[in-house]
N, C-alpha and C positions, 0 to 999 in steps of 0.2 A: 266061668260063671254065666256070661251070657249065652252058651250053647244049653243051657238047661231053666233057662229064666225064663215064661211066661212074656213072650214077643211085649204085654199089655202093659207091663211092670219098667220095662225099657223103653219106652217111646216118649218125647218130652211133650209138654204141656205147652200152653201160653206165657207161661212162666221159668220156660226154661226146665222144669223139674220134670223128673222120673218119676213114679207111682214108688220103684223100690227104694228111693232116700227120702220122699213124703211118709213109709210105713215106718223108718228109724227115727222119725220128732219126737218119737215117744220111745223112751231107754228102762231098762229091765235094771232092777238094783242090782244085780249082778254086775250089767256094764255097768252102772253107774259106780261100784263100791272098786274094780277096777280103775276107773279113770281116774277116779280121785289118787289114786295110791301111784298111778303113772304120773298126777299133777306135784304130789306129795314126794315123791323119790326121783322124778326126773328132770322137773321141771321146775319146779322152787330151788332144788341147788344149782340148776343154770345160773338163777335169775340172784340167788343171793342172799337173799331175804324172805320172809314170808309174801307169800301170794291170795288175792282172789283171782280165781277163774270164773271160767263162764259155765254156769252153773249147768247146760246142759250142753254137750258138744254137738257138732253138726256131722253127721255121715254122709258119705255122699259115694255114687255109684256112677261112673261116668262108663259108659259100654259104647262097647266100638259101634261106630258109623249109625248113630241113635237116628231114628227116624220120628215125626210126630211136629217136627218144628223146625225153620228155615234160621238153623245155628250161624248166630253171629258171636262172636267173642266179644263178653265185655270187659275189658280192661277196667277197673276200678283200683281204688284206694278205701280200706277200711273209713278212716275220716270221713272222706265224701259221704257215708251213710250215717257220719253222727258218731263213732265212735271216740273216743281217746286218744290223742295221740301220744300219751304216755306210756301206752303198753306191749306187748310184744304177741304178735300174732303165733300161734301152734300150729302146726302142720303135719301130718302126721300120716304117714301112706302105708295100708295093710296088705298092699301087693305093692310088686318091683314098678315102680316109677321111672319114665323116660320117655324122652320123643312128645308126640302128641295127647300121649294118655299120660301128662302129669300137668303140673300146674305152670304158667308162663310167669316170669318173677321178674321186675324190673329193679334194679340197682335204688338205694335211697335219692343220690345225686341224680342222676339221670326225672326221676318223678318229681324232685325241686323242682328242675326246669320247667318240666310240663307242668306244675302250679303255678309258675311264673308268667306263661307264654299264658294262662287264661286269667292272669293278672288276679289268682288265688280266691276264685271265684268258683267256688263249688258247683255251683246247678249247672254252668257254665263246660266247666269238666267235664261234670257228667254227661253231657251233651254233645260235646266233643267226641269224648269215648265211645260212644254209639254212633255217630252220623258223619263225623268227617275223617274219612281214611286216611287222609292224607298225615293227620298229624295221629293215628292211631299207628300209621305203619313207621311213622319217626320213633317211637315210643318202641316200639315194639324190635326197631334195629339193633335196640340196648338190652332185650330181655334177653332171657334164656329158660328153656324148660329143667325143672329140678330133678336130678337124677339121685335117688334115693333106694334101698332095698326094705324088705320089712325089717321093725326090729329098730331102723334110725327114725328121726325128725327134723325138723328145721324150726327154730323162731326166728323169725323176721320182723321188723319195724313196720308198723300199721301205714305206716306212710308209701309203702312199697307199692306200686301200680302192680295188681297179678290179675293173674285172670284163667279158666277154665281154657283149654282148647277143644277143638272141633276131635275126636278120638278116630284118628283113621288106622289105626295098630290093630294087631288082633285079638288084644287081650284086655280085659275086663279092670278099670280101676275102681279099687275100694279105696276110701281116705276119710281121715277125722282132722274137723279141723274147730279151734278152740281160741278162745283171748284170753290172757290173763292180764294181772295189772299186781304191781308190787304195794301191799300195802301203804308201808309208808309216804310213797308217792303220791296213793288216795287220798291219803289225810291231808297230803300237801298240797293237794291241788285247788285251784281257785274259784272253780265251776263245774258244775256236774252235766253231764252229756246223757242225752235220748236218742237210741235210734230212730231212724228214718221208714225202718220196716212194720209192716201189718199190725205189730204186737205194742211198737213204740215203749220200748219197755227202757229203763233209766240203766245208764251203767253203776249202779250201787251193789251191795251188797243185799241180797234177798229180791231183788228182781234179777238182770243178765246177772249178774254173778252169785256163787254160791254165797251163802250167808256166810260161812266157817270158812276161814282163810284155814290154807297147810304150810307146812314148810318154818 
């Protein structure tokens, strides 16, 4: 994909992003009547129960050796941004995943720790994860990049420290990546979460997530 992409389309921003996964924030009812029925038949019988997802998923185009911005990996945890920690992160890779051009995924144990060692201080974390190597390359001794084919996915626990890598391979990664949260859990739960990003949009039903749970 990238021998045929618009150099312009590839290059990151200030923000880390590509032009070609800023042009996918906005999904065609076609994807959209698809993901539902991938949340609806793949992913609700994972989980058990009826599910909210997130109402629109995220695309993402990670191309080899991206030029446009001095790539540092952030190691993050969904939480840190405000999310839930009640739910289960979606993952989803529409090219062969491996190596540098898939996602770094650290163990749930392992990420306790490192919530411990900043004495479960979010900003703190975050902080951390971008500026002091030292405890990013401890972190990072436990991950491992997700080796995946088209066709599968992973959920993983929101709590999991992952993060993008630098893509030095020669091929082009496409991925979707999604939250869901089990109904029931929602009802059960004791307090409602906003994220931390541009939009600050609530994790409810009819904002980040679809109104219509599936499943």
């Amino acid at each position: 994909l990238h021998t045929i992409t618009d150099p312009t389309f590839t290059e990151l921003d200030d923000s880390e992003l590509n032009e070609m996964s800023r042009r996918f924030y906005e999904s065609s009812d076609i994807f959209l009547d698809i993901y539902r029925r991938f949340m609806d038949e793949a992913v609700a019988p994972l989980v058990g129960e009826p599910i909210y997802f997130q109402k629109t998923p995220t695309v993402r185009f990670q191309f080899p050796n991206q030029k446009g911005y001095n790539w540092v990996e952030r190691l993050h945890t969904d939480i840190m941004l405000g999310h839930p920690s009640e739910g289960y992160n979606i993952w989803v890779p529409l090219t062969t995943v491996s190596g540098t051009n898939s996602m770094l995924l650290t163990p749930v144990k392992e990420s306790m720790s490192a919530y411990r060692n900043c004495n479960f201080d979010f900003e703190l974390l975050a902080q951390r994860v971008q500026y002091d190597n030292g405890f990013v390359d401890s972190i990072k001794r436990s991950a491992a990049p997700i080796e995946l084919e088209p066709g599968q996915f992973i959920a993983f626990d929101p709590r999991c420290l992952h993060g993008t890598q630098y893509n030095d391979t020669l091929s082009t990664r496409v991925s979707i990546d999604a939250r869901v949260l089990a109904v029931e859990t929602y009802r059960n739960m004791k307090r409602r979460y906003r994220g931390t990003g541009r939009r600050q949009l609530q994790f409810i039903p009819g904002q980040y997530f679809d109104a219509d749970p599936v499943g």
